[in-house]
N, C-alpha and C positions, 0 to 999 in steps of 0.2 A: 504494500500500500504506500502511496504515496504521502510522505510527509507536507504538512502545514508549516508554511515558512510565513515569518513574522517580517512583513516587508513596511518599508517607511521609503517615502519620496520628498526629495530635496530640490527646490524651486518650485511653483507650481502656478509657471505661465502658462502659454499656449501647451507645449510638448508636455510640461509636466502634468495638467490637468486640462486648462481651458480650451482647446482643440475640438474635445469631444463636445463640447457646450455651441458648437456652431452650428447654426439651421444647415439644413440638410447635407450633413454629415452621415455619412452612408456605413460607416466603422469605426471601431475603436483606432483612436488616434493620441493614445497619449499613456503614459505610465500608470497614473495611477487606475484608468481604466482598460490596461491589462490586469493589474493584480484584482480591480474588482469583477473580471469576466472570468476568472479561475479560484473559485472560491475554496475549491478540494483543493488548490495549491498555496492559495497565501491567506491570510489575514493580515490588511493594511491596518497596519498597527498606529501610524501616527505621519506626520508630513510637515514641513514648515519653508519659513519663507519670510523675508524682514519686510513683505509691503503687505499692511493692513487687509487693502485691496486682496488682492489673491487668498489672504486666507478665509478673508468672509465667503468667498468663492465658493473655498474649498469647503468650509464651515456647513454651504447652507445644501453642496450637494451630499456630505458624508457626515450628516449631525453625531455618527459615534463616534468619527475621527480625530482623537486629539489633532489641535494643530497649535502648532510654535514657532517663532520669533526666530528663536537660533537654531543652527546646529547642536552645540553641544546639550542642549535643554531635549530637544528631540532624542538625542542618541542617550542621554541618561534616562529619563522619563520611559521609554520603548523598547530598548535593548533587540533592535532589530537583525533579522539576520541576512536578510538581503534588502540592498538601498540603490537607491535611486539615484545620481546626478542629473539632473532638468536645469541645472543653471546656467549663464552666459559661459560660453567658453572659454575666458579668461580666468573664470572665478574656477575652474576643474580643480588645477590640482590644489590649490588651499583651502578647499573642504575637501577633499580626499583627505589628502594630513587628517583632517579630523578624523572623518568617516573610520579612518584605520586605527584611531584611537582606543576604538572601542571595539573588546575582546569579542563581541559575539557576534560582529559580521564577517560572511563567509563568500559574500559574492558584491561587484559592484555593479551595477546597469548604467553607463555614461554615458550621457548624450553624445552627437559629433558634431564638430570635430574632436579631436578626443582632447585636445588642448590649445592655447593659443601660440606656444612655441615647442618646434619639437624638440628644446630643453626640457619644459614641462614634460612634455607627452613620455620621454624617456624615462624621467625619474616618476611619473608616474605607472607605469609598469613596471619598474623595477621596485619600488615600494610596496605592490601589491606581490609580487613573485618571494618577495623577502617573506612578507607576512601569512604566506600562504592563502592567501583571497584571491577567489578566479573575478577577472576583469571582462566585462563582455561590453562592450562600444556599439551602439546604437546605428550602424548602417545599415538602414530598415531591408533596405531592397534584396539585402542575401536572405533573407527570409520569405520573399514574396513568390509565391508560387510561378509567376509568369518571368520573372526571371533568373529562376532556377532551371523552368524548362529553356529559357533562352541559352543559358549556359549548358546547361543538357547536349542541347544539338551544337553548340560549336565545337563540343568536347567530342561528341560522339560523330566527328566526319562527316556530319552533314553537308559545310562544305569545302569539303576538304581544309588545306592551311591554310589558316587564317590570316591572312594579309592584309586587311583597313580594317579597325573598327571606329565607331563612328557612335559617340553619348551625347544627345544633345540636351540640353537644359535652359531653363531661363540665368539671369545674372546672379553675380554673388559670390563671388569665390571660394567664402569659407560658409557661409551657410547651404550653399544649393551646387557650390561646385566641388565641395567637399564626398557627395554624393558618386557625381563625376569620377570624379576621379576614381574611389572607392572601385565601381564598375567597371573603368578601365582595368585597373588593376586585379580584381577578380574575375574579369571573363579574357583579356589578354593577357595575365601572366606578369614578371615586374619589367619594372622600367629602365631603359638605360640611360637616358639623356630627353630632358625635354627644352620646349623652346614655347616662347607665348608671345602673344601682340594686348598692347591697351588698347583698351574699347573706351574710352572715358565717357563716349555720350551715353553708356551702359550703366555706367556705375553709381550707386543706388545704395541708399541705409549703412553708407558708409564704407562699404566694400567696393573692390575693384572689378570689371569685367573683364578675362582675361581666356580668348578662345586661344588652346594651346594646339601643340602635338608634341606627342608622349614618342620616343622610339623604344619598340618593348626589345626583351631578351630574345625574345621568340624568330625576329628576325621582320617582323612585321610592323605596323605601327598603330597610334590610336589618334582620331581626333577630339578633342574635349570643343564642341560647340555651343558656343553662349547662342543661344536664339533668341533673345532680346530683355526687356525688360520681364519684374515678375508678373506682372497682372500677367501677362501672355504665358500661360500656362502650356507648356511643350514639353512633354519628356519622351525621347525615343532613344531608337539604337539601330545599330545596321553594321551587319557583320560582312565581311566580302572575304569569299577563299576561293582557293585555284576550282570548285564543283559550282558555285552560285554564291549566293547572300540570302541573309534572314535579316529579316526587318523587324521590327518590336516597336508598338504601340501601345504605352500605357492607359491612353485612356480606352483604347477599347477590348484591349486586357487579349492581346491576338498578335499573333508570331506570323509571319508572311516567309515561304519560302519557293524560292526562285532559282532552279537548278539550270545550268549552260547547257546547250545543245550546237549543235553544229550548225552555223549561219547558213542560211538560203541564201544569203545576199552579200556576203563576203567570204570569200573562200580561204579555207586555211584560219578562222575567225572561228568562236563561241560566242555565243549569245544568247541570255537570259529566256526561260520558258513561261508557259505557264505558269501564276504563280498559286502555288497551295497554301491555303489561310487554314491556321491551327488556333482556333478559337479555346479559350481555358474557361474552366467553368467561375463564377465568382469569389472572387478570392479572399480568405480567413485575414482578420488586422494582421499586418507582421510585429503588430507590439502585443497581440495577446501569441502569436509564434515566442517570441523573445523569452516572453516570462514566462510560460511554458515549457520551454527548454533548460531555461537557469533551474527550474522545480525539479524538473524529473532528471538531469543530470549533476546536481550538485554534490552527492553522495559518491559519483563515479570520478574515481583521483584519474583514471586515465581521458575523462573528456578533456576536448579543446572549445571554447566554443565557437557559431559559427564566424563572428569574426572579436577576434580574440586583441589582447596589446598589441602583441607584433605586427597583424595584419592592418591596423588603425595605426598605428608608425613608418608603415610604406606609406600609407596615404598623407600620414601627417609632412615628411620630407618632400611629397612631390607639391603638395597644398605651397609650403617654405619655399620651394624653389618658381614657384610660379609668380609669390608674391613678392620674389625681390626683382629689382632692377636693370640686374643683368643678364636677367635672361631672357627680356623681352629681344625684340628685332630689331637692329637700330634701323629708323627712318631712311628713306634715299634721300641722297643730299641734293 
């Protein structure tokens, strides 16, 4: 039987609670309403947060939920054993220090990016590996069914080696290109060298827009494409190898595949077929996937999870390298 883990959530803006609170909201979208969709696995023991605001939030959707002001108040009062990070990404690793203060937590769930520099992000893994506590990082989409099977078939030769991939996203480098990248990096493999251009007319809530290319190990490459601001809501993908390309539509939750055939019209040439649409049935929150997994594997010393420190510190260096200076393209003169 599955253990009752005593969970507590730290911040509780949008990610951390207020997400799920938006008109037509189709899924769980947020931490504390994963631990409340798995009640055979947790009991949300308690949550805080220093703005008024957000805890009367919190207050008026979970009147059992103690809610506090600080961390250490929370982590005395609760004695939690799996926690939350929902705070600005700057603020990770100085409540982590806390979080690890306290002897009975065994698992950390942190939002992404995993840090604001991958100083932080290092000594953040490494603080958790000392103290024995498994880190799992919030990059929702390795949990989401429709991009699992996208990865599925680039693994399994659908089409053949993989030569272009292609993430595109709205702007934002560390909120939304953090994503980005992640993707890149999980469905092509690591990275050897990248290179980026400023977008500035992009750039928006204080981040930079920054469409890059990734060149991976694999011998192939990745594009990371801003397609514009955030209202314009755009996430896709498009895989291209030596058999065809598969295409991925998030909103309409459907894999397109398009295998080469021998041109009619150019000889000695391949050219895209018919293409075959792999429609996925509706898909489960990947934050009620997340806590799910921290529950029924946290007993197991040999799990990893599915994207663990190490995999959130490839992303964090490639995030780091994008956002300095010299790697953008210098201008023609």
């Amino acid at each position: 039987m599955t253990a009752v883990h005593r969970a507590a959530v730290i911040g509780l803006g949008r990610i951390g609670s207020r997400f799920d609170a938006e008109p037509g909201r189709l899924q769980v979208w947020s931490h504390v309403g994963a631990y409340l969709a798995c009640p055979d696995r947790y009991r949300l023991v308690g949550a805080c947060d220093p703005a008024l605001e957000a805890r009367t939030a919190l207050g008026s959707r979970c009147p059992a939920v103690p809610v506090f002001e600080t961390v250490p108040d929370l982590l005395a009062r609760t004695r939690p054993t799996v926690v939350s990070i929902c705070t600005p990404a700057a603020t990770h690793a100085r409540v982590l220090d806390t979080v690890l203060e306290a002897a009975e937590v065994r698992a950390v769930w942190c939002e992404k990016p995993l840090a604001a520099s991958l100083a932080d992000g290092e000594r953040m893994v490494a603080a958790c590996a000392r103290e024995g506590v498994t880190l799992v990082v919030s990059h929702v989409r390795r949990w989401a069914p429709l991009w699992r099977r996208f990865r599925e078939r680039i693994l399994d030769g659908s089409i053949g080696t993989l030569r272009c991939l292609r993430i595109a996203m709205p702007n934002r480098l560390w909120s939304i290109g953090s994503h980005a990248v992640d993707l890149a990096l999980w469905l092509g493999g690591p990275v050897e060298a990248v290179t980026a251009i400023d977008v500035a007319a992009l750039d928006e809530n204080g981040e930079p827009a920054r469409p890059a290319l990734l060149a991976l190990h694999s011998g192939g490459y990745a594009i990371l494409q801003v397609t514009g601001l955030r209202r314009g809501l755009i996430v896709e993908a498009e895989a291209i190898g030596d058999r065809g390309r598969l295409a991925l539509r998030e909103d309409r939750n459907a894999i397109t595949l398009e295998a080469f055939a021998l041109s009619e019209a150019y000889q000695g040439y391949d050219q895209l077929g018919e293409a075959e649409v792999e429609p996925l049935p509706a898909a489960p929150s990947p934050f009620v996937a997340i806590g799910a997994e921290i529950a029924d594997n946290l007993d197991d010393p040999g799990w990893r999870p599915t994207c663990d420190g190490p995999a959130a510190l490839a992303v964090q260096r490639v995030l780091e390298k994008l956002d300095a200076p010299e790697v953008l393209l210098e201008a023609l003169g």
